[in-house]
C-alpha positions, 0 to 999 in steps of 0.5 A: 257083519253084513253081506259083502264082507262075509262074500270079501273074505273067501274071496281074498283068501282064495286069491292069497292061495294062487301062486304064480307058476315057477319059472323055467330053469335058466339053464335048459333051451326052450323048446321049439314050437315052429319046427314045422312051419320053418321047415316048410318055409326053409325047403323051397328056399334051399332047393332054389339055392342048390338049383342056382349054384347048379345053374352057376357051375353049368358053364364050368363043369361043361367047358371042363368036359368039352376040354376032357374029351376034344382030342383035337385041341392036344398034339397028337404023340409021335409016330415012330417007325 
């Protein structure tokens, strides 16, 4: 036998013996790996969010308490004697 076959044959051997890793069972989610870099993203977005819907719900909440406490605008109740 000459050289190369006798190095072919450990090496074939050794490569019959690696198995492929076994898959993940289907009914288990994978588990997140960019939590925190979606976080980190996510935040600023949410607080121009609630700073927009703040911004649009000014004009209401301030005509409501300007009508709440302007007291001219409501019939003063009679007087009676």
């Amino acid at each position: 036998m000459s050289l190369r076959t006798l190095l072919l044959l450990p090496t074939l051997l050794l490569l019959g013996a690696c198995n492929r890793p076994a898959p993940a069972p289907p009914d288990t989610p994978p588990e997140p790996q960019a939590t925190q870099m979606r976080d980190a993203i996510q935040r600023p977005l949410d607080r121009a969010k609630a700073a927009r819907d703040m911004l649009e719900k000014a004009p209401d909440l301030d005509a409501a308490e300007r009508a709440a406490t302007d007291t001219s605008a409501t019939p003063a109740p009679p007087v009676s004697r």
